[in-house]
N, C-alpha and C positions, 0 to 999 in steps of 0.2 A: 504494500500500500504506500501509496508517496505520500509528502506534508500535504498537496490540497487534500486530498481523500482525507487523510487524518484531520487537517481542520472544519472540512465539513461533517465527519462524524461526531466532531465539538459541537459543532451551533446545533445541527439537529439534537442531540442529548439533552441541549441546553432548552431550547425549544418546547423541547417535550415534558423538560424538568418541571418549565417554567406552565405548562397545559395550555403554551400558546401555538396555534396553529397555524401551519405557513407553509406557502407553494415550494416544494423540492426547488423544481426548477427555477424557480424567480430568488431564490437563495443562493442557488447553481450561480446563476449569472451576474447577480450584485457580488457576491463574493470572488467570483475572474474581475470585475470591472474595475474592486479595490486593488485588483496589482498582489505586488508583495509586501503590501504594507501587512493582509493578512499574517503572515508570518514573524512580525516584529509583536514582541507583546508591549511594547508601549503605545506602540497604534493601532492593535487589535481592539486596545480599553478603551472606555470612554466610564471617565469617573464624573457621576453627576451628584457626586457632592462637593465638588471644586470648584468653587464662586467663577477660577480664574477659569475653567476650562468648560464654563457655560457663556461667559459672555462668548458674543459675538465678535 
């Protein structure tokens, strides 16, 4: 299995942890579009309890 396969069996886990429901394929293709940021975990997160990294 390569890192995208592995990251996408992340999100879907996470997904299904979370009993939110979502198109394979439309997760498929946002997740190629982000590149390999996918792979870096500081811009995999997005911490929304961080005043700085909600502003705009």
């Amino acid at each position: 299995m390569g890192k995208f396969d592995e990251c996408m069996d992340t999100y879907k886990a996470e997904f299904k942890k979370l009993g939110v429901s979502f198109d394979e394929d439309l997760l498929t293709k946002v997740a190629k579009g982000c590149g390999p940021s996918i792979y870096n975990k500081d811009a995999s997160n997005f911490a929304g309890s961080d005043p700085k990294e909600l502003q705009l």
